[in-house]
N, C-alpha and C positions, 0 to 999 in steps of 0.2 A: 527626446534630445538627439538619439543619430538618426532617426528619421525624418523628422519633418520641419519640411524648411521652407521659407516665405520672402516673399520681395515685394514692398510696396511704396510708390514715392509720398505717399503719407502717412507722416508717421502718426498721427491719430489713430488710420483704419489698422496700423500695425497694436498699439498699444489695445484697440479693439480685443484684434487677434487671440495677443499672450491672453486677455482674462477670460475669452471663452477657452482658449486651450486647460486656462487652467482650472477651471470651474469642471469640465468632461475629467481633466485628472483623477480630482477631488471624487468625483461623482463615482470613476470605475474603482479607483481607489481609496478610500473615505479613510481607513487605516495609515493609510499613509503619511497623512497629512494632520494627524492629531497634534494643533499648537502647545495645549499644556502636556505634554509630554516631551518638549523641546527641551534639553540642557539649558541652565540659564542663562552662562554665556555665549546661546546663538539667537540671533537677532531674525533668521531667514529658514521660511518652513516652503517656499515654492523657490523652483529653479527659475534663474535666471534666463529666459529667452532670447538674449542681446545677438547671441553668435547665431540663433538658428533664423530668425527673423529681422530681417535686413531693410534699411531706407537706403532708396536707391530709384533711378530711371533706368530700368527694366533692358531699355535698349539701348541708351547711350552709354556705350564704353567701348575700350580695346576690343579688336576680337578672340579670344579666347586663345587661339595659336598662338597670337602674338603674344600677352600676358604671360603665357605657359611657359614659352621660351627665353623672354624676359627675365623673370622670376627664378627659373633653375639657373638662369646662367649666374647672374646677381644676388641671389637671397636662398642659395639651398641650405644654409647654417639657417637662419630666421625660421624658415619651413619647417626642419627640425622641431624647434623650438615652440613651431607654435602646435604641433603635433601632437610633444609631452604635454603644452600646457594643455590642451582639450581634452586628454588620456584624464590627468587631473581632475579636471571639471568633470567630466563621465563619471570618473567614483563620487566626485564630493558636488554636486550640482549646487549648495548654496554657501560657495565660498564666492563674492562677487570680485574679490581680487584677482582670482583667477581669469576672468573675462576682462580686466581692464587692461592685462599685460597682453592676452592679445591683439588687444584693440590696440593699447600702444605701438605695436608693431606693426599690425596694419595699416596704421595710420600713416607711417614711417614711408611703406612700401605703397602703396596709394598716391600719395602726395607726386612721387613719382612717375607713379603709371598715369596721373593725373597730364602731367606734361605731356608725358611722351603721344598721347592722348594730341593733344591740340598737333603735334608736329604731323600725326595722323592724320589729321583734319584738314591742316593745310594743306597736305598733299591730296585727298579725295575731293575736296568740295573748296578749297581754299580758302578757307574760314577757320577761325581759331576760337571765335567766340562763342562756340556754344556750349561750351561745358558751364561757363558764368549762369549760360540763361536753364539749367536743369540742377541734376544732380548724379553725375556719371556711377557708373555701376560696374565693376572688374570682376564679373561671375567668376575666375579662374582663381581670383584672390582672397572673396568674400568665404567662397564654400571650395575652399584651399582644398581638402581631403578626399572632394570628390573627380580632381584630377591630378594630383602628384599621391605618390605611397608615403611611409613613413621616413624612407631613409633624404628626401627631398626631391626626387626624381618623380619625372613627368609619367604616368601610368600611360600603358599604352590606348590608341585611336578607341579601341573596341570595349576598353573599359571602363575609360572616361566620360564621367555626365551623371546623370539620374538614371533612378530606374522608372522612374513615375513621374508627370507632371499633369496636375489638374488645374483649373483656373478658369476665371470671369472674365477674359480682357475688357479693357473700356471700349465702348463703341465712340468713337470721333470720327466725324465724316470729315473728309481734306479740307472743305470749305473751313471746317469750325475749327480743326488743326492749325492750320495757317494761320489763320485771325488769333487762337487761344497760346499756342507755343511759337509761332513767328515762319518765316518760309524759310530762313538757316537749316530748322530742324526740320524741316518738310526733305529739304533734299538732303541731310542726311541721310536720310531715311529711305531715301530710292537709291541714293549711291553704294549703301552698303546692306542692303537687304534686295535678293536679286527677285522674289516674287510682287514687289512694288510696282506696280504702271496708273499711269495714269492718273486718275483723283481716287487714290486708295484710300479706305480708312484704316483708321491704326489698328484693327486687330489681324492686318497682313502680316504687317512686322511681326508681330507678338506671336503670329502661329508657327511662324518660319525661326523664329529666336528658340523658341522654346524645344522645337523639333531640334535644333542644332544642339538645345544643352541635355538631349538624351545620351544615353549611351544606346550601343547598336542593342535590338531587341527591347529598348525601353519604349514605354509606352506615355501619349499622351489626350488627355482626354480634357476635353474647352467646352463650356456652354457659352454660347455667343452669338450673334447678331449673323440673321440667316444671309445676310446679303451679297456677303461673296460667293455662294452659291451657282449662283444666275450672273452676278452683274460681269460688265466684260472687264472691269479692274481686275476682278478676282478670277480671271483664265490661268495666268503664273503657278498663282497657290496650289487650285484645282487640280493641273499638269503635274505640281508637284507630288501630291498626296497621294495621286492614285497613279505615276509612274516611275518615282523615285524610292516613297513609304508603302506600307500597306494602311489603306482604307478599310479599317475594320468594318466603323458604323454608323450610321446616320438616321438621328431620332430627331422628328419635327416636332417640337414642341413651342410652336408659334401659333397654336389655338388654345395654348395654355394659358391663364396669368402667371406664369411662373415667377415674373418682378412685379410686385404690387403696382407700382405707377411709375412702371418705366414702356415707357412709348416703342417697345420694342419688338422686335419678333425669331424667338434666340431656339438655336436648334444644337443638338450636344451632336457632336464626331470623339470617334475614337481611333488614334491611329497608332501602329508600331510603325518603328524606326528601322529600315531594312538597307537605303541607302543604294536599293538597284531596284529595277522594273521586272516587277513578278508577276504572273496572272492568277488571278485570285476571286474569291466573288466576297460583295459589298452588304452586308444587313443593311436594313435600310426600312422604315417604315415613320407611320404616324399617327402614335397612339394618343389611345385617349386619357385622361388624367386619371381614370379609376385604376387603366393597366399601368400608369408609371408607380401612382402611388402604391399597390402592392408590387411592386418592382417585377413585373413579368409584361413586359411591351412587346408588342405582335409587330414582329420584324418578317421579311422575305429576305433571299439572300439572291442577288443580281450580279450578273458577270461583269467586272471590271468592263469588259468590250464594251459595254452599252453604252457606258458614260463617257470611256475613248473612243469610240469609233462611229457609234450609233449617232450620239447626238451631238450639236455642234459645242467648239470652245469647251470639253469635256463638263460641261453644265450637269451639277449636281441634283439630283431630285428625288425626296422620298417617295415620291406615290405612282413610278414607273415598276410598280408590283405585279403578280401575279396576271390576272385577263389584260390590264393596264399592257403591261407588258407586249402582252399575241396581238393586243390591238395597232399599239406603236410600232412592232416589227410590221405588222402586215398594211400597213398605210404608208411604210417607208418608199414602197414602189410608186418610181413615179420622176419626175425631174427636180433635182431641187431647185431653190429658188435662186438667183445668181446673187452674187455678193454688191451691195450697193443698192438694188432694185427699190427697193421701198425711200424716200427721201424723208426729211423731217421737212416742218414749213418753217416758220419764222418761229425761233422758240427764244431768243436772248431777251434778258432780263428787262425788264419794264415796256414791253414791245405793247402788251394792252394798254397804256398809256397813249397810242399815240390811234385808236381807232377812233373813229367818228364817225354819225348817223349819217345819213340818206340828206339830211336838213342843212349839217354841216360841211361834207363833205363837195370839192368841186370834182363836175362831171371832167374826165379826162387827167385827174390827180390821181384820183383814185380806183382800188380794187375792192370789190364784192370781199368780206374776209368772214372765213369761217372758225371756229374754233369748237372744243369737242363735241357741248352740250349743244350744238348746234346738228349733228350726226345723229340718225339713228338705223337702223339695220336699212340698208338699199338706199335709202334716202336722206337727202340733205334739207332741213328745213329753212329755207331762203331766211341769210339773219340780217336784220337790220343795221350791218357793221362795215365799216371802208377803212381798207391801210393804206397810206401814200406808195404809191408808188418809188418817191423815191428814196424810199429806205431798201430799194427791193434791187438787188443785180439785176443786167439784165436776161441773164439764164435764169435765174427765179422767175423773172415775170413771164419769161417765153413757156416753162413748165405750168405758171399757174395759168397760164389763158386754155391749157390742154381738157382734154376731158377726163378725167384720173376716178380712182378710188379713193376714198378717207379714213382713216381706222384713225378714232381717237385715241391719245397717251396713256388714259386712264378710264378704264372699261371694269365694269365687272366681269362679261366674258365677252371675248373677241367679237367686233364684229365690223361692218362698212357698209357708208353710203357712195353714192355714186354722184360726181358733179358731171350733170351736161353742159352745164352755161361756162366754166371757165372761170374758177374762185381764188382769190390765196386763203391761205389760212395759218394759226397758231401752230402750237407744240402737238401739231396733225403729222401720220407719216402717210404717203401717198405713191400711188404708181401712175404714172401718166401714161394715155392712148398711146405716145408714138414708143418708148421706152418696154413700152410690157412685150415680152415672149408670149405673151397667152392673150385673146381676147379679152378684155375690162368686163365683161357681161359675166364670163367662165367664173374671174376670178372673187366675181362679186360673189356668187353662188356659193362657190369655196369657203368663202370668209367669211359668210354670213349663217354656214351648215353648223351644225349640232356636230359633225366631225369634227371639223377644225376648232369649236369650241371646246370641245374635250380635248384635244392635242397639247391645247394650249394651256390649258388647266394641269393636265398633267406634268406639264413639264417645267409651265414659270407657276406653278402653284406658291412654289414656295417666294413669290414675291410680292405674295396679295401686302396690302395695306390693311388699313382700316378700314371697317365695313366688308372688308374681305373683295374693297378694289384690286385688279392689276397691272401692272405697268405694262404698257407698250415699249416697243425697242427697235431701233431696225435691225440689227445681229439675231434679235431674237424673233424672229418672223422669217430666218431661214431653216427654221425647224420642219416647215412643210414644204409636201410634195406634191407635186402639180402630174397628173394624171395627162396622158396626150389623150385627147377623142376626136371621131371623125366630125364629118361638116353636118351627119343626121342629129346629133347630141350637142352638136354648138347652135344649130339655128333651135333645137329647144329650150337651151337656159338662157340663149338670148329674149327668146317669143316670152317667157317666165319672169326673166328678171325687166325687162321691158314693162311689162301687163303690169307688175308688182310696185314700179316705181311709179306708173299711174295710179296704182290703188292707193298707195300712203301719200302721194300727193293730193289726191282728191279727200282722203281721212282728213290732211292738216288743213285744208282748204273749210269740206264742211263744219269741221270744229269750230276752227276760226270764225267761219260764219255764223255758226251759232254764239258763242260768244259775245258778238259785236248786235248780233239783234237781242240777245238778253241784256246786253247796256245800255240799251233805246231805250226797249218796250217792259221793262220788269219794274213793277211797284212795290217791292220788298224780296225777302227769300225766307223760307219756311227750309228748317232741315228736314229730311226725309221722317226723323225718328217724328216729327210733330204729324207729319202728312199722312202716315202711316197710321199711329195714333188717331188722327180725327176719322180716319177711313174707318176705324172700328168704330167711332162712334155713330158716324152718320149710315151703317150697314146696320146698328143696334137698332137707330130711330127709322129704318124702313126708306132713307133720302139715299139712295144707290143711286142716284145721276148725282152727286156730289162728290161721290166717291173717286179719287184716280186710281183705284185698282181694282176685280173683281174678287180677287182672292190671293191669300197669301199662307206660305206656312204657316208663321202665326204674325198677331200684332203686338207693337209693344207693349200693350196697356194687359196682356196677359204674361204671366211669369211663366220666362223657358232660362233652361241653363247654357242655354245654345247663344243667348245673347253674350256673356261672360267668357266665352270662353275661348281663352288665349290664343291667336294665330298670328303665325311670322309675317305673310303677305295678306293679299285676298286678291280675287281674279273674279270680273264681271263678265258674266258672257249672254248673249241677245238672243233671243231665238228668232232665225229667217221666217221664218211661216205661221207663228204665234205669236202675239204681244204680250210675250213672257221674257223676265230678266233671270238671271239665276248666278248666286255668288256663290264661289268657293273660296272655301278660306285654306292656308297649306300651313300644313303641321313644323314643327322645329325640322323632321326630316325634309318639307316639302310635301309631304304627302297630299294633294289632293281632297276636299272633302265637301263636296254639296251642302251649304249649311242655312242657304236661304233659297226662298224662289217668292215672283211673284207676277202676278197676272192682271195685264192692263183693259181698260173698256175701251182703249182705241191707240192705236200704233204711235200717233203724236206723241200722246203721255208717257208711253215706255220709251220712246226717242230720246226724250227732255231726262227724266229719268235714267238714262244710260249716260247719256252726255254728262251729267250731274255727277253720278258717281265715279266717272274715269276721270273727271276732273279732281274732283276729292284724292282719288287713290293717286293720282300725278303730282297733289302737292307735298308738300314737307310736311301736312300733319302726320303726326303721332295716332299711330290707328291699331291699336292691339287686340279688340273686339269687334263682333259684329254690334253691341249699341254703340262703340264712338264712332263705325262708319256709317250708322245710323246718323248719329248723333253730327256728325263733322259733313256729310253730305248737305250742303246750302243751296237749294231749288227756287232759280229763280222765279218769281210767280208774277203776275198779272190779277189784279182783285179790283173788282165792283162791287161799291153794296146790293146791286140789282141779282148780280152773277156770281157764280162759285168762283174759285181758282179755278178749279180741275175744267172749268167750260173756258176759259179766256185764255189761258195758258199755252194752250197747243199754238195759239197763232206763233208765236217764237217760230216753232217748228216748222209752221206751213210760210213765215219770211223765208228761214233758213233754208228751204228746199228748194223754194221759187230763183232765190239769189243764187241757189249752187246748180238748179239747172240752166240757168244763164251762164255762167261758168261753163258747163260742158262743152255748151253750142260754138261761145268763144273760142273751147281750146280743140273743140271738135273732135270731142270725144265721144263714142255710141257706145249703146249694150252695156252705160252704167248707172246704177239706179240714185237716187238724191236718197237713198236709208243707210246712215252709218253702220248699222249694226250689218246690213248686207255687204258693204263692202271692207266692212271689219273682218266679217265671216271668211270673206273671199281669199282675206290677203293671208290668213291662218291656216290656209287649205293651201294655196299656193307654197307660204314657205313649207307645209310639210309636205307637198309634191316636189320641193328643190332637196330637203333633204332625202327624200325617199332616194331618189337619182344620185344624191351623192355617196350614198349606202353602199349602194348595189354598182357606183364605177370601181370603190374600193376594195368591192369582193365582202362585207360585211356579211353575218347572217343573223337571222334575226334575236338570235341569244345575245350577238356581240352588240348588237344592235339596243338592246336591252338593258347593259352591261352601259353603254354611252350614256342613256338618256340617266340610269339611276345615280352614276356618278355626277352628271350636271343637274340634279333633283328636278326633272321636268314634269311637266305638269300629265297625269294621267289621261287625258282626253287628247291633251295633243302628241301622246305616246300610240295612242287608237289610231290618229288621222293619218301618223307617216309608219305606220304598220301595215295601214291596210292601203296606202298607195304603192307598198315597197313589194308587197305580194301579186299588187296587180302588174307590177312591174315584171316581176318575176314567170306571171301565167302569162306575159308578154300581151297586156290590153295597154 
């Protein structure tokens, strides 16, 4: 009863409230509360909750100065009054008269604050009508005791407020606010709460209201919606918390379910109320749910400077921890990136609405248009898509004829293609040729390194989505630093990124080729698990030229436990100089793990066979074992009753090769071979020879190095490939 107190504009979740409070009563105190032991002239064995839990809109009211002053100058008799009656109520908690006489009286004194209220309004936002559309709330008048004393007099600045405030605010993003409570109360809401900009959602107000009704040294502590964090609404708040209050703590618990089916991603802060700029260091971490539930979470504690000074828009992050940390500080060398530099492309709402194919589209209307799924590291996959021109400025269309980079909106970790031809594109952000301070070649390299994908992780981690996607920004893509090198180290990531965007051009090329000759010439498709299957048979009956393999770990048709068992991805890799496949599957950590191999009687059939499973592993099936990529792998085949598959089959392969070396000659390209797997090989050597190089410009060593790849869960073999270029680097070959 004098401690704990509540404010909700529904009063359902209020009436919630009182029966679990009072059910925990019952429970600490079971004696307490025995009915047949009541007098039997008393009707009430639980107290009355009405005065400590309150209906009310949380943010709409006077501001509390005002109220205060109001109130002592007009109602210091009432205050009194209502003082003794709560003294009352404290000894006798189930006289209900007692809290009606209150209410009477504040009903009294309300009504008027209620007014005085609109005259408020009309002068901030000149509107009167919002108090109709909620339900105003007069903190100063509701919980009366925790800013006037007894004799009716206003308690002083430093002892006025709470000592504690905990709480859930609702998460409303501004869109859904405007549309659900109207835009009156949108701009109340920026007029009188000064950490609001832009399209805030409403747990700005609520962090900054609640900070306001501490008293100095009180403390408040919100599980909420990690958003303001990162996004650039939330700079005000951030600014404020860590150099107004103190920033106790910050615990990510957005890998939790902490709300059963709430679409959200809520991370708990704890701050006191200090009301000046202190330097201090920050807890901060992000545990896992075994250490929340025994309540012992593996925090670091971090220098306030990091989050002011270090990083931009003071952007909150739990996972700038420990080596995290020596990593960030020692990559900070370098230029930053200038403010503007990255553009967004065409992003406003229904803009996909207006593309059109190649069929539709008239030549001279239209722009080539890309959009994310269209992007993959270095390269742009030419997309079948046209936006009119003229929906496009003419400073748009002049930037999209340029030669730029692309980093799509939403990535799981950072990365960019490279447009030559001159594209527009969607909710893409972009640097164009004449615009960059750095060569497009450098920057590609940059963006596309296992560095800047950990930077980037690091820092907007806490703004993954679902699937553990994250958002692109252009504010937030000023977090790296750009390295100056001489003209020996630019004509190499040029000669690199060059070579590289020929190899994944010629990757999407071959595929495609294959592709289009397996929907000529294919007479059905057999899944791998069947092929594999009859391979043991016809190996049992002594027909080895039927077979499409020579040997395998094992076949289905014998029991392993290796087929069942659970992996997050799986990764196909080709051998260059063998006609052998070999899949690894990666653990919940990622971890790497050789789980299959298998051995072909001729290069065609592991071709077809590779092509087959990277196609599988590219689609949306659902693949949690090695039998369902058995099982989900569809090979297209070719069948005579005269001939095997395994003898008819390969021609796909030997169309495929014929058509992609005609392609070469076209684009006059030499010294590259018609075998995917060779030039798949190639392009995984290359990018771990660009990360090696970007290692070693940053001054990495191979522990920090180490420290990168386990935090982005990279695959152990391509942890080998840019170890052992980054040594050769180092012995200067």
């Amino acid at each position: 009863m004098r401690h704990i107190h509540g404010v909700d504009l529904d009063q359902r979740a209020l009436e919630v409230a009182k029966v679990n409070i009072w059910l925990e009563a019952i429970k600490l105190a079971p004696r307490e509360f025995r009915y047949d032991r009541l007098p039997s002239e008393t009707n009430y064995i639980l107290p009355n909750l009405e005065m400590n839990l309150r209906c009310g809109d949380s943010l709409v009211g006077l501001p509390e100065k005002v109220t205060i002053e109001y109130i002592s100058d007009k109602y210091q008799m009432d205050l009194i009054k209502l003082f003794d009656l709560r003294r009352k109520y404290l000894e006798d908690p189930t006289d209900p008269e007692l809290i009606e006489k209150i209410e009477n009286i504040k009903r009294k004194i309300r009504n008027e604050l209620d007014e005085k209220l609109k005259e408020y309004l009309e002068e901030k936002i000149s509107n009167q009508i919002l108090p109709s559309q909620t339900k105003p709330f007069h903190w100063a008048l509701e919980f009366w005791y925790m800013f006037f004393n007894e004799n009716g007099t206003p308690l002083t600045k430093e002892q006025r407020g709470f000592d504690v405030i905990v709480g859930n605010p609702p998460y409303i993003e501004y869109r859904l606010m405007v549309k659900k409570l109207g835009t009156v109360y949108a701009r109340f809401l920026k007029a009188i709460y000064k950490c609001t900009q832009g399209q805030f959602d409403i747990t700005i107000p609520f962090t900054e209201k609640s900070l306001k009704l501490l008293k100095k040294g009180g403390i408040l502590s919100y599980i909420m919606t990690n958003k303001f964090m990162i996004a650039e609404y939330g700079y005000r708040l951030r600014d404020y918390l860590l150099n107004s209050q103190v920033l106790k703590e910050i615990i990510d618990v957005s890998n939790i379910k902490v709300f059963k089916d709430a679409a959200t991603y809520p991370v708990i802060f704890i701050v006191r109320r200090v009301d000046e700029n202190l330097q201090y260091n920050v807890r901060i971490g992000s545990p896992s749910e075994k250490e929340m539930v025994e309540g012992s979470p593996s925090l670091t504690e971090v220098p306030k400077s990091i989050f002011t000074s270090e990083l931009p828009l003071c952007i909150l992050t739990p996972y700038i921890t420990g080596m995290h940390l020596k990593l960030f500080k020692k990559v900070q060398s370098g230029h930053a990136i200038p403010e503007n530099l990255f553009k967004c492309g065409v992003a406003r709402t229904g803009f996909s609405d207006k593309i059109k194919s190649s069929t539709e589209a008239k030549e001279g209307d239209y722009i080539r248009f890309v959009q994310g799924e269209d992007i993959t590291p270095f390269y742009i996959i030419p997309p079948d898509k046209y936006f009119p021109l003229s929906l496009l400025s003419e400073e748009k269309i002049t930037e999209f004829k340029q030669r730029k980079i692309m980093i799509p909106g939403i990535v799981k970790d950072i990365y960019c293609g490279y447009d030559t031809i001159g594209m527009g594109c969607g909710r893409v952000y972009y640097v164009t040729e004449n615009e960059s301070p750095y060569p497009l070649y450098y920057l590609a390299a940059l963006f596309n390194s296992s560095l800047f994908k950990f930077i980037y992780r690091v820092v907007y981690g806490m703004s993954h989505l679902s699937g553990d996607y994250l958002r692109i920004n252009s504010p937030y893509l000023r977090i790296f630093r750009v390295k100056e090198i001489d003209k020996e180290l630019a004509s190499k990531f040029e000669n690199f990124v060059s070579l590289l965007m020929t190899l994944k051009e010629a990757h999407y090329k071959i595929f495609k080729t294959w592709r289009e000759w397996c929907t000529q010439l294919k007479k059905g498709e057999y899944s791998l698990y069947r092929i594999l299957s009859e391979d043991a048979r016809f190996m049992q009956m002594g027909e080895f030229s039927k077979a499409w393999t020579s040997k395998a770990t094992f076949y289905p048709t014998t029991e392993s436990k290796m087929l069942n068992t659970v992996f997050n991805d799986f990764r196909v890799v080709g051998e260059v100089n063998k006609h052998e496949i070999k899949i690894y599957g990666l653990d919940e950590n990622d971890r790497e793990k050789l789980v299959y191999e298998m051995e072909f009687s001729n290069r065609e059939l592991m071709l077809h066979i590779y092509c087959s499973l990277i196609q599988a592993l590219e689609s949306r099936a659902k693949i949690e074992n090695l039998s369902q990529l058995l099982e989900k792998t569809k090979v297209p085949i070719i069948k005579e009753d005269s001939k095997s598959s395994s003898e008819l089959t390969p021609n796909i392969i030997k169309k495929t090769m014929e058509e992609f070396e005609k392609w070469l000659e076209e684009k006059e390209i030499k010294g590259l071979s018609a075998d995917i797997v060779k030039i798949d090989n190639e392009i995984e050597n290359l990018e771990a020879e660009i990360d090696a190089l970007v290692f070693k410009l940053y001054g990495l060593d191979e522990n920090e190095i180490k420290t990168v790849f386990e935090s982005l869960r990279t695959p152990t073999t391509y942890q080998s490939k840019v170890l052992e270029f980054f040594r050769r680097l180092n012995n200067g070959y």
